[in-house]
C-alpha positions as CSV (number, residue, x, y, z in Angstrom):
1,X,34.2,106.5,46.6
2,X,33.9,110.0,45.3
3,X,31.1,110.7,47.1
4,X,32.6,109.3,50.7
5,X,35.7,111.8,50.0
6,X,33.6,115.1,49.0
7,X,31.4,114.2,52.2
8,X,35.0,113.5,54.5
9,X,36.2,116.3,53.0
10,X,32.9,118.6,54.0
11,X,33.0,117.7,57.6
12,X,36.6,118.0,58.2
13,X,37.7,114.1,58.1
14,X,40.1,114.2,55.4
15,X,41.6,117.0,53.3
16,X,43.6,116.7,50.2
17,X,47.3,117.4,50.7
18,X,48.4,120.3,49.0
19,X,45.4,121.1,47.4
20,X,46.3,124.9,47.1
21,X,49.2,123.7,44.4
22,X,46.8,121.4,42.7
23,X,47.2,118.5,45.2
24,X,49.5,115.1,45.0
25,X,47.7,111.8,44.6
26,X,47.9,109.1,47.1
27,X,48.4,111.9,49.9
28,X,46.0,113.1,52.5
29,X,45.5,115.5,55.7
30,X,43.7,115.0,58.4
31,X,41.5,117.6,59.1
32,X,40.0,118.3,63.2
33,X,37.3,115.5,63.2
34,X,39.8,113.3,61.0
35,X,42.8,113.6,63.7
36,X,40.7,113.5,66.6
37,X,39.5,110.4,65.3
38,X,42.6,108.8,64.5
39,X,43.7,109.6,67.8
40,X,41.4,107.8,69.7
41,X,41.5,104.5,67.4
42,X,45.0,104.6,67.9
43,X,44.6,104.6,71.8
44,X,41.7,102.4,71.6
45,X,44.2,99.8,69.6
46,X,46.9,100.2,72.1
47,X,44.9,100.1,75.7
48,X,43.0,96.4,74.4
49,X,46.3,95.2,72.4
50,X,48.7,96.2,74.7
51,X,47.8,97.8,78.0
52,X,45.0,94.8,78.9
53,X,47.3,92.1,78.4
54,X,50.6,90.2,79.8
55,X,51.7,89.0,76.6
56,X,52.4,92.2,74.5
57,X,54.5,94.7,75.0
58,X,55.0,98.2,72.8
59,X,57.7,99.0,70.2
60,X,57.9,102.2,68.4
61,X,60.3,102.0,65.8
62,X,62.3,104.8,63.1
63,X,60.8,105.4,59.9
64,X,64.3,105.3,58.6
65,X,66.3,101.4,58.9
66,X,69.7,100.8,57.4
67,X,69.2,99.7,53.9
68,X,71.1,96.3,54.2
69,X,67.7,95.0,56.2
70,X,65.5,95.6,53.2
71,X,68.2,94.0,51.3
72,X,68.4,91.1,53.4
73,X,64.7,90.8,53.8
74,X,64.1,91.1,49.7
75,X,62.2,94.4,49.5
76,X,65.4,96.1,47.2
77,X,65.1,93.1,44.7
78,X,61.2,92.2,44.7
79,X,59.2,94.5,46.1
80,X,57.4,96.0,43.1
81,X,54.2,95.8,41.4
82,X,53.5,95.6,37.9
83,X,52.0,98.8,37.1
84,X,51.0,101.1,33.3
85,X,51.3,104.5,33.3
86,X,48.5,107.0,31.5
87,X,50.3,109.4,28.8
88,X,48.0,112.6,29.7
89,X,47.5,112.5,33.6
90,X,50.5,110.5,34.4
91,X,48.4,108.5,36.9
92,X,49.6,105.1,37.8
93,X,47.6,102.3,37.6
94,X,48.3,98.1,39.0
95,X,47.8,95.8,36.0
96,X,45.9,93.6,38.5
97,X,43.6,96.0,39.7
98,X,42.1,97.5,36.2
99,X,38.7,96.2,35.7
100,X,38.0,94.4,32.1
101,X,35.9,97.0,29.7
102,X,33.8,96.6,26.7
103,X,33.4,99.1,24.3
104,X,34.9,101.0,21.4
105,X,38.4,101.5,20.4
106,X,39.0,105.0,18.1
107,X,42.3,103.9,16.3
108,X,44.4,107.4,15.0
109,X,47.8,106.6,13.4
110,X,48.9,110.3,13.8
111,X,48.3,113.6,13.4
112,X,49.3,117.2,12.2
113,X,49.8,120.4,13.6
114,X,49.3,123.9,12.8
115,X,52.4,125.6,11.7
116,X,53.3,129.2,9.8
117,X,54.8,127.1,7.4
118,X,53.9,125.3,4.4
119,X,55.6,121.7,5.6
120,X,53.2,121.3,9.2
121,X,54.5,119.2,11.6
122,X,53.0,115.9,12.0
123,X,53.7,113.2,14.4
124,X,53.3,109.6,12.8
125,X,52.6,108.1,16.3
126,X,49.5,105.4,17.3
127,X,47.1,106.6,19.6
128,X,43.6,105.1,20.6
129,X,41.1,105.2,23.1
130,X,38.3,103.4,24.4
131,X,34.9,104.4,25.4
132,X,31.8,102.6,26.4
133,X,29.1,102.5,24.0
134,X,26.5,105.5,23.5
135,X,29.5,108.3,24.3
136,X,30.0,110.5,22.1
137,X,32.9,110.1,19.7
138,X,33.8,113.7,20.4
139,X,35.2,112.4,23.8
140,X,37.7,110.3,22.0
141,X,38.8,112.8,19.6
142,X,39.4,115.4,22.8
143,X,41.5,112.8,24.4
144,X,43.4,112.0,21.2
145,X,44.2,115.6,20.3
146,X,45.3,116.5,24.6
147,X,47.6,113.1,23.7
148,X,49.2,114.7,20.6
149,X,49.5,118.4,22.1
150,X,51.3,117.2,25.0
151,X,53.8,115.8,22.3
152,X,54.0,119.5,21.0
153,X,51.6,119.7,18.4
154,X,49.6,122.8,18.1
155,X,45.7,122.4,17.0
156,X,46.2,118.8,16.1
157,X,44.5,117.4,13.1
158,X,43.6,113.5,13.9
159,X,44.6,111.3,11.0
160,X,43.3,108.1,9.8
161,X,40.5,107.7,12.9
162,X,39.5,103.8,12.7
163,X,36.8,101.6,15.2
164,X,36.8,98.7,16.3
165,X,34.6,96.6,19.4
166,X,36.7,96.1,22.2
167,X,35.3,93.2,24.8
168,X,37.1,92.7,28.4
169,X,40.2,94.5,27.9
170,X,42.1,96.2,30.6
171,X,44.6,98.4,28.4
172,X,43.2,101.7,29.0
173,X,42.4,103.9,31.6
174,X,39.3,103.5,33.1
175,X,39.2,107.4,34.2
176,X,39.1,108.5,30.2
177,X,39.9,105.6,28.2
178,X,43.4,106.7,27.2
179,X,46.0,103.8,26.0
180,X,47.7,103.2,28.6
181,X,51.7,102.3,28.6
182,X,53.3,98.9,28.5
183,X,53.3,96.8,31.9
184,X,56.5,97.6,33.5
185,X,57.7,97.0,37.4
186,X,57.2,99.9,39.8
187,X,59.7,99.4,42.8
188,X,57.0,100.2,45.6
189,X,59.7,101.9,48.5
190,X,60.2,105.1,48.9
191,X,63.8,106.3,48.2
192,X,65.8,109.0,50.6
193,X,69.4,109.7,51.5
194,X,71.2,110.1,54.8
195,X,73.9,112.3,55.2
196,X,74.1,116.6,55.5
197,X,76.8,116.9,52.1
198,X,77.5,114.5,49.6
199,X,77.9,111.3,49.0
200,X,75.0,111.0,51.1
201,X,74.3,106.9,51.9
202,X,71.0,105.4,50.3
203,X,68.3,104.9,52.3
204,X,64.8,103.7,52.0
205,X,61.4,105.0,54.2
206,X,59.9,101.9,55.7
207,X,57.5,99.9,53.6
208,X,56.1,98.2,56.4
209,X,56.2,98.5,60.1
210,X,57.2,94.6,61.1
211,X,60.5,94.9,59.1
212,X,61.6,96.8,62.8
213,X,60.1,94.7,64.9
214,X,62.0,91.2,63.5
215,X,65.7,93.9,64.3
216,X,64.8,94.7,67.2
217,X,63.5,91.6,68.6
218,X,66.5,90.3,70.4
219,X,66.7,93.5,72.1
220,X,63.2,93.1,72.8
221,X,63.6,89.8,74.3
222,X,66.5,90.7,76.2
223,X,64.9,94.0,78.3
224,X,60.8,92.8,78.6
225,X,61.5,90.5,80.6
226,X,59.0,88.2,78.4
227,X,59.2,84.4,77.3
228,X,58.3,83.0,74.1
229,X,55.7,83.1,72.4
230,X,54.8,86.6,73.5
231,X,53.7,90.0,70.5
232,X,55.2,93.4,69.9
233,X,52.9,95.6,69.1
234,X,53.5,98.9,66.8
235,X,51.6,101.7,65.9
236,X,53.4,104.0,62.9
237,X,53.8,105.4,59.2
238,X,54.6,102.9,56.7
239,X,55.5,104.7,53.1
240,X,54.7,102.5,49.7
Protein backbone atom coordinates (compact mmCIF):
# COMPACT_ATOMS: atom_id res chain seq x y z
CA UNK A 1 0.00 0.00 0.00
CA UNK A 2 2.91 2.28 0.66
CA UNK A 3 4.27 1.82 -2.43
CA UNK A 4 0.82 2.53 -4.50
CA UNK A 5 0.61 6.04 -2.39
CA UNK A 6 4.44 7.24 -2.87
CA UNK A 7 3.85 6.20 -6.72
CA UNK A 8 -0.03 8.26 -6.68
CA UNK A 9 1.66 10.74 -4.93
CA UNK A 10 4.68 11.08 -7.64
CA UNK A 11 2.40 11.42 -10.53
CA UNK A 12 -0.04 13.80 -9.12
CA UNK A 13 -3.09 11.27 -8.24
CA UNK A 14 -3.27 11.79 -4.65
CA UNK A 15 -1.51 14.25 -2.30
CA UNK A 16 -1.64 14.22 1.42
CA UNK A 17 -3.83 16.84 3.00
CA UNK A 18 -1.99 19.26 4.88
CA UNK A 19 1.26 17.83 4.48
CA UNK A 20 3.02 21.31 4.99
CA UNK A 21 1.73 21.00 8.92
CA UNK A 22 2.59 17.44 9.19
CA UNK A 23 -0.54 16.10 7.43
CA UNK A 24 -4.01 14.59 9.09
CA UNK A 25 -4.61 10.89 8.64
CA UNK A 26 -7.51 9.57 6.86
CA UNK A 27 -7.49 12.90 4.56
CA UNK A 28 -6.45 13.28 1.01
CA UNK A 29 -6.16 15.80 -2.01
CA UNK A 30 -6.48 15.27 -5.30
CA UNK A 31 -3.88 16.33 -7.25
CA UNK A 32 -4.40 17.26 -11.48
CA UNK A 33 -4.31 13.62 -12.79
CA UNK A 34 -6.24 12.54 -9.44
CA UNK A 35 -9.27 15.15 -10.12
CA UNK A 36 -9.26 14.78 -13.69
CA UNK A 37 -9.79 11.33 -13.01
CA UNK A 38 -12.37 11.55 -10.55
CA UNK A 39 -14.11 13.72 -12.76
CA UNK A 40 -14.59 11.57 -15.53
CA UNK A 41 -15.61 8.29 -13.35
CA UNK A 42 -18.07 10.41 -11.84
CA UNK A 43 -19.63 11.38 -15.35
CA UNK A 44 -18.97 7.95 -16.69
CA UNK A 45 -21.25 6.72 -13.40
CA UNK A 46 -23.88 9.21 -14.10
CA UNK A 47 -24.37 9.07 -18.15
CA UNK A 48 -24.69 4.73 -17.91
CA UNK A 49 -26.67 5.01 -14.30
CA UNK A 50 -28.63 7.71 -15.05
CA UNK A 51 -28.67 9.45 -18.40
CA UNK A 52 -29.12 5.82 -20.48
CA UNK A 53 -31.96 4.83 -18.64
CA UNK A 54 -35.92 5.39 -17.95
CA UNK A 55 -35.87 4.13 -14.58
CA UNK A 56 -33.43 6.43 -12.58
CA UNK A 57 -33.49 9.73 -12.03
CA UNK A 58 -30.63 12.12 -10.15
CA UNK A 59 -30.74 13.50 -6.57
CA UNK A 60 -28.04 15.54 -5.13
CA UNK A 61 -28.54 15.98 -1.61
CA UNK A 62 -26.93 18.48 1.55
CA UNK A 63 -24.03 17.21 3.37
CA UNK A 64 -25.84 18.64 6.38
CA UNK A 65 -29.62 16.72 7.44
CA UNK A 66 -31.44 17.54 10.59
CA UNK A 67 -30.18 15.49 13.30
CA UNK A 68 -33.58 13.85 14.27
CA UNK A 69 -33.11 11.59 10.84
CA UNK A 70 -29.98 9.99 12.18
CA UNK A 71 -31.76 9.58 15.31
CA UNK A 72 -34.61 8.01 13.77
CA UNK A 73 -32.56 5.98 11.51
CA UNK A 74 -30.17 4.67 14.60
CA UNK A 75 -26.82 6.23 13.54
CA UNK A 76 -26.74 8.64 17.10
CA UNK A 77 -27.23 5.31 19.18
CA UNK A 78 -25.24 2.56 17.12
CA UNK A 79 -23.23 3.75 14.67
CA UNK A 80 -19.74 3.07 16.12
CA UNK A 81 -16.99 0.73 15.87
CA UNK A 82 -15.08 -0.77 18.40
CA UNK A 83 -11.75 0.66 18.08
CA UNK A 84 -7.97 0.87 20.55
CA UNK A 85 -6.07 3.70 20.50
CA UNK A 86 -1.98 3.64 20.29
CA UNK A 87 -0.42 5.79 23.47
CA UNK A 88 2.59 7.34 21.27
CA UNK A 89 1.08 8.09 17.71
CA UNK A 90 -2.45 8.38 18.74
CA UNK A 91 -3.50 6.34 15.63
CA UNK A 92 -6.75 4.55 15.82
CA UNK A 93 -7.07 1.20 15.01
CA UNK A 94 -10.66 -1.29 14.45
CA UNK A 95 -10.39 -4.26 16.84
CA UNK A 96 -11.63 -6.36 13.87
CA UNK A 97 -9.30 -5.28 11.51
CA UNK A 98 -5.79 -5.93 13.48
CA UNK A 99 -4.15 -8.92 12.13
CA UNK A 100 -3.09 -11.74 14.88
CA UNK A 101 0.95 -11.47 15.65
CA UNK A 102 3.49 -13.83 16.98
CA UNK A 103 6.39 -12.73 18.70
CA UNK A 104 7.90 -11.33 21.76
CA UNK A 105 6.40 -9.30 24.47
CA UNK A 106 9.12 -6.85 26.52
CA UNK A 107 7.23 -6.47 29.94
CA UNK A 108 8.60 -3.01 31.90
CA UNK A 109 6.68 -2.25 35.15
CA UNK A 110 7.99 1.37 35.18
CA UNK A 111 10.51 3.61 34.99
CA UNK A 112 12.72 6.64 36.33
CA UNK A 113 13.63 9.85 35.22
CA UNK A 114 16.42 12.14 35.42
CA UNK A 115 15.93 14.79 37.85
CA UNK A 116 18.42 17.57 39.75
CA UNK A 117 17.28 16.02 42.72
CA UNK A 118 18.22 13.25 44.79
CA UNK A 119 14.35 11.63 44.99
CA UNK A 120 13.98 11.08 40.73
CA UNK A 121 10.73 10.81 39.50
CA UNK A 122 9.51 7.51 38.57
CA UNK A 123 6.35 6.43 37.11
CA UNK A 124 5.21 2.96 38.41
CA UNK A 125 3.08 2.38 35.20
CA UNK A 126 3.02 -1.15 32.89
CA UNK A 127 4.25 -0.86 29.55
CA UNK A 128 5.06 -3.57 26.91
CA UNK A 129 5.64 -4.15 23.47
CA UNK A 130 5.72 -6.68 20.98
CA UNK A 131 8.07 -7.44 18.23
CA UNK A 132 8.57 -10.19 15.85
CA UNK A 133 11.29 -12.40 16.34
CA UNK A 134 15.09 -11.54 15.18
CA UNK A 135 14.47 -7.50 15.92
CA UNK A 136 16.48 -6.20 17.98
CA UNK A 137 15.44 -5.63 21.60
CA UNK A 138 16.77 -2.02 21.27
CA UNK A 139 13.53 -1.36 19.24
CA UNK A 140 11.41 -2.23 22.22
CA UNK A 141 13.33 -0.38 24.64
CA UNK A 142 13.02 3.00 22.21
CA UNK A 143 9.39 2.45 22.13
CA UNK A 144 9.15 1.98 25.94
CA UNK A 145 11.27 4.98 26.85
CA UNK A 146 9.07 7.47 23.83
CA UNK A 147 5.94 5.83 26.00
CA UNK A 148 7.29 7.08 29.35
CA UNK A 149 8.64 10.51 28.07
CA UNK A 150 5.43 11.39 26.66
CA UNK A 151 4.22 10.87 30.37
CA UNK A 152 6.96 13.51 31.39
CA UNK A 153 9.79 11.67 32.26
CA UNK A 154 13.09 12.98 31.16
CA UNK A 155 15.89 10.24 30.00
CA UNK A 156 13.83 7.38 31.29
CA UNK A 157 15.48 4.48 32.87
CA UNK A 158 13.32 1.11 31.99
CA UNK A 159 12.69 -0.93 35.16
CA UNK A 160 12.11 -4.52 35.59
CA UNK A 161 12.26 -5.47 31.54
CA UNK A 162 10.65 -9.12 31.42
CA UNK A 163 9.93 -11.53 27.93
CA UNK A 164 7.62 -13.53 27.24
CA UNK A 165 6.36 -15.56 23.57
CA UNK A 166 3.41 -13.94 22.37
CA UNK A 167 1.34 -16.33 19.62
CA UNK A 168 -1.86 -14.64 17.62
CA UNK A 169 -2.48 -11.72 19.56
CA UNK A 170 -3.90 -8.56 18.32
CA UNK A 171 -3.20 -6.16 21.37
CA UNK A 172 -0.57 -4.08 19.84
CA UNK A 173 0.05 -2.00 17.20
CA UNK A 174 1.10 -3.55 14.25
CA UNK A 175 3.03 -0.22 13.02
CA UNK A 176 5.59 -0.47 16.24
CA UNK A 177 4.27 -2.98 18.58
CA UNK A 178 3.15 -0.55 21.20
CA UNK A 179 0.26 -1.79 23.77
CA UNK A 180 -2.39 -0.61 22.53
CA UNK A 181 -5.50 0.86 24.84
CA UNK A 182 -8.58 -1.01 25.99
CA UNK A 183 -11.41 -1.68 23.31
CA UNK A 184 -13.74 1.09 23.58
CA UNK A 185 -16.70 2.34 20.98
CA UNK A 186 -15.76 5.12 18.55
CA UNK A 187 -19.07 6.90 17.50
CA UNK A 188 -18.09 6.94 13.52
CA UNK A 189 -20.18 10.60 12.54
CA UNK A 190 -18.73 13.41 12.28
CA UNK A 191 -19.97 16.16 14.74
CA UNK A 192 -20.82 20.10 13.66
CA UNK A 193 -23.10 22.81 14.75
CA UNK A 194 -25.56 25.04 12.98
CA UNK A 195 -26.17 28.28 14.00
CA UNK A 196 -23.85 31.95 13.53
CA UNK A 197 -23.83 32.64 17.88
CA UNK A 198 -24.54 30.42 20.54
CA UNK A 199 -26.51 27.89 21.37
CA UNK A 200 -25.75 26.73 18.06
CA UNK A 201 -28.19 23.30 17.27
CA UNK A 202 -26.16 19.91 16.95
CA UNK A 203 -25.75 18.63 13.81
CA UNK A 204 -24.00 15.73 12.24
CA UNK A 205 -22.00 15.57 8.50
CA UNK A 206 -23.65 12.72 6.63
CA UNK A 207 -22.32 9.24 7.13
CA UNK A 208 -23.77 7.94 4.17
CA UNK A 209 -25.41 9.31 1.08
CA UNK A 210 -28.82 7.01 1.06
CA UNK A 211 -29.83 8.51 4.52
CA UNK A 212 -31.13 11.67 1.86
CA UNK A 213 -32.40 9.79 -0.55
CA UNK A 214 -35.13 7.63 1.93
CA UNK A 215 -36.27 11.99 3.01
CA UNK A 216 -36.58 12.98 0.07
CA UNK A 217 -38.21 10.22 -1.61
CA UNK A 218 -41.75 11.25 -1.39
CA UNK A 219 -40.77 14.47 -2.89
CA UNK A 220 -39.05 12.48 -5.42
CA UNK A 221 -41.99 10.43 -6.22
CA UNK A 222 -44.19 13.34 -6.33
CA UNK A 223 -42.15 15.69 -9.16
CA UNK A 224 -40.37 12.65 -11.54
CA UNK A 225 -43.17 11.77 -12.68
CA UNK A 226 -41.87 7.94 -12.02
CA UNK A 227 -43.80 4.75 -10.77
CA UNK A 228 -42.63 2.22 -8.50
CA UNK A 229 -40.01 0.39 -8.51
CA UNK A 230 -37.94 3.01 -10.12
CA UNK A 231 -33.72 4.30 -8.46
CA UNK A 232 -32.37 7.61 -7.29
CA UNK A 233 -29.15 7.88 -8.05
CA UNK A 234 -26.52 10.19 -6.00
CA UNK A 235 -23.15 11.13 -6.39
CA UNK A 236 -21.54 13.08 -3.11
CA UNK A 237 -19.18 13.25 0.13
CA UNK A 238 -20.07 11.02 2.83
CA UNK A 239 -17.94 11.83 6.21
CA UNK A 240 -17.15 8.76 8.75
Amino acid sequence: MEKIVSLCKRRGFIYPSSEIYGGINGFWDYGPLGAELKRNVKELWWRSVVLQRDDVVGLEATIIMHPQIWKASGHVDTFADLMVECPITKKRFRVDQIEPQNGLIYHYSGAAGESLVIIKPRINEPFSVLLTEGKNPESARKIAKQYYEQRGLMNPVLADERIERAVKTNRYNPENGALLSEPRPFNLMFKTFVGASEPAEEAYLRPETAQAIFAQFKNVLETSRQKVPFGIAQIGKAFR
